[in-house]
N, C-alpha and C positions, 0 to 999 in steps of 0.2 A: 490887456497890458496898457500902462499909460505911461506917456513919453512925453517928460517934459523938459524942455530946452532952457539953460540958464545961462545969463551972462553978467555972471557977478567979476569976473576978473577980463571981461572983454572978448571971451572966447564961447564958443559954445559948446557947453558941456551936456552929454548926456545922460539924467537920473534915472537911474534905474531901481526897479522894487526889490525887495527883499527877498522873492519866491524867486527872481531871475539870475538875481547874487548868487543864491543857491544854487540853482541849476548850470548856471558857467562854471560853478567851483565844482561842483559832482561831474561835468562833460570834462575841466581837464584835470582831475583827478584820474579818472577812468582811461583817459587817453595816455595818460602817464603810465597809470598799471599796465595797459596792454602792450605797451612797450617794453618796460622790464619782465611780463609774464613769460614769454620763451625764456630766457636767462635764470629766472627764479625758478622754472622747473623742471631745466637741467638742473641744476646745483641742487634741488632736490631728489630728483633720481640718482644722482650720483654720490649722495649721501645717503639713501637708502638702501640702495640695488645689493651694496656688500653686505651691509645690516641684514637684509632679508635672506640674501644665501647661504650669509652662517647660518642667523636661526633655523633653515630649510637644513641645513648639513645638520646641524646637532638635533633637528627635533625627529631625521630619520635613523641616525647612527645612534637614538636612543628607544627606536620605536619597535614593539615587539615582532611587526609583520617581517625585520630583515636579523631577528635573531635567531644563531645559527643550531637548526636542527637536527641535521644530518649530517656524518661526516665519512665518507666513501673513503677506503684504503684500498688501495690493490698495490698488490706486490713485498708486503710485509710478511716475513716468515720471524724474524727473531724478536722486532720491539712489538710489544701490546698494543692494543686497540686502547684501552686504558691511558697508556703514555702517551698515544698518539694526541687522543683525543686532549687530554689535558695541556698540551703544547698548543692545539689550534685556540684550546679556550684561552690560553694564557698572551697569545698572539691577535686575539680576536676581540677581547672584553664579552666574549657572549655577541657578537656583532656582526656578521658579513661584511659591512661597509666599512668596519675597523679594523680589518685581517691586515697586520703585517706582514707580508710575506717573507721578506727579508727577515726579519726576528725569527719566524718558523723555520725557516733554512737553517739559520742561524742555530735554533736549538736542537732540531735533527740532526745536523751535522755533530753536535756535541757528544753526541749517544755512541759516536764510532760506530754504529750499524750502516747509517746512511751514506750510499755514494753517490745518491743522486736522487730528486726530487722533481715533479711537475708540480703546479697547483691551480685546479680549476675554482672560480665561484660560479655556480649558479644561483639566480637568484629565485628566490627571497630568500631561502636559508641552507644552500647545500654547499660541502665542500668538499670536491674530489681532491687526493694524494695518490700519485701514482709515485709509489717510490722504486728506486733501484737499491737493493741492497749489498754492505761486501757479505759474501760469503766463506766462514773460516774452514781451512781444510786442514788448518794445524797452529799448534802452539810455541811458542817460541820460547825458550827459557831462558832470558836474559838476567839484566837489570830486575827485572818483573815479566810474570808472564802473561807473554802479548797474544791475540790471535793473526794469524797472517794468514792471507788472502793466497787465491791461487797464482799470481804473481811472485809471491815469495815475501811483500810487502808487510810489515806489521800495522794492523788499522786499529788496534784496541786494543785498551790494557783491559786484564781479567778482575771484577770485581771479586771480592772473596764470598763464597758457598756460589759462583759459577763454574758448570763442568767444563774442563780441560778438553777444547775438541784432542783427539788423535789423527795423526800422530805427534808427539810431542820430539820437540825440536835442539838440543843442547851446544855449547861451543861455540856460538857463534857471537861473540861479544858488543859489536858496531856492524848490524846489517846496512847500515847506509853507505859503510865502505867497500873498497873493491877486495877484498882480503874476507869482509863479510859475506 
């Protein structure tokens, strides 16, 4: 390194080389970045982090290890396994990890069979229904004929070519009244 002193304006200044220029501009370049590098790689993380845990969410809610297999019923006597199953598929997309439960409920309840519902996941691909169901001990001849439960209550109307439990029930116009 050479160092040479000039005093063209009365002061002494000193000349430095071109390889030296360099390296003071590279030390605080460097000392600058290491300053903002904590700062610039939170704000990285925290523009990634979400990025990465959707793609993690959609790339297993499409993956075949959590599609759903098997589907356990206990306690169904009048809706099919058939119908069952096609509510979980329809509430699942084929998916465990996309099982709405609430929409399932939702559609069991629609059937008038269902009083009542559990729903297990296991995973990768099982899905226990422990249902309660109402049970009809007789028909109602209203408006249309209902079945009613052993409460007295009507919980379904009768589609047409279904049998009529017995005993079959007449006169009674507004079971929801006290006259009913």
């Amino acid at each position: 390194m050479r160092r040479r002193l000039r005093s063209a304006t009365g002061r002494n200044r000193r000349v430095t080389s071109v390889r030296e220029r360099a390296r003071n501009a590279a030390q605080s370049t460097l000392a600058s970045l290491r300053h903002l590098l904590p700062s610039t790689m939170l704000f990285v993380l925290m523009v990634l982090a979400p990025a990465l845990a959707h793609a993690t969410w959609e790339y297993l809610t499409r993956s075949p290890v959590f599609a759903v297999k098997e589907v356990v019923i206990e306690g169904a006597q009048w809706l099919t396994r058939a119908r069952v199953e096609g509510f979980v598929q329809a509430a699942s997309g084929g998916n465990l990890l996309r099982l709405d439960k609430k929409n399932l409920i939702h559609r069991l309840d629609q059937t008038g069979w269902v009083k009542g519902v559990e729903i297990e996941r296991h995973l990768p691909g099982k899905v226990v229904l422990r249902l309660t169901e109402n049970r009809p001990v007789g028909t109602l001849l209203g408006a249309g004929p209902q079945m009613v439960d052993r409460s007295g209550v009507p919980f379904r109307n009768l589609l047409p070519g279904e049998q009529l439990p017995r005993p079959l029930l007449s006169g009674i116009v507004d079971p929801d009244t006290r006259a009913g």
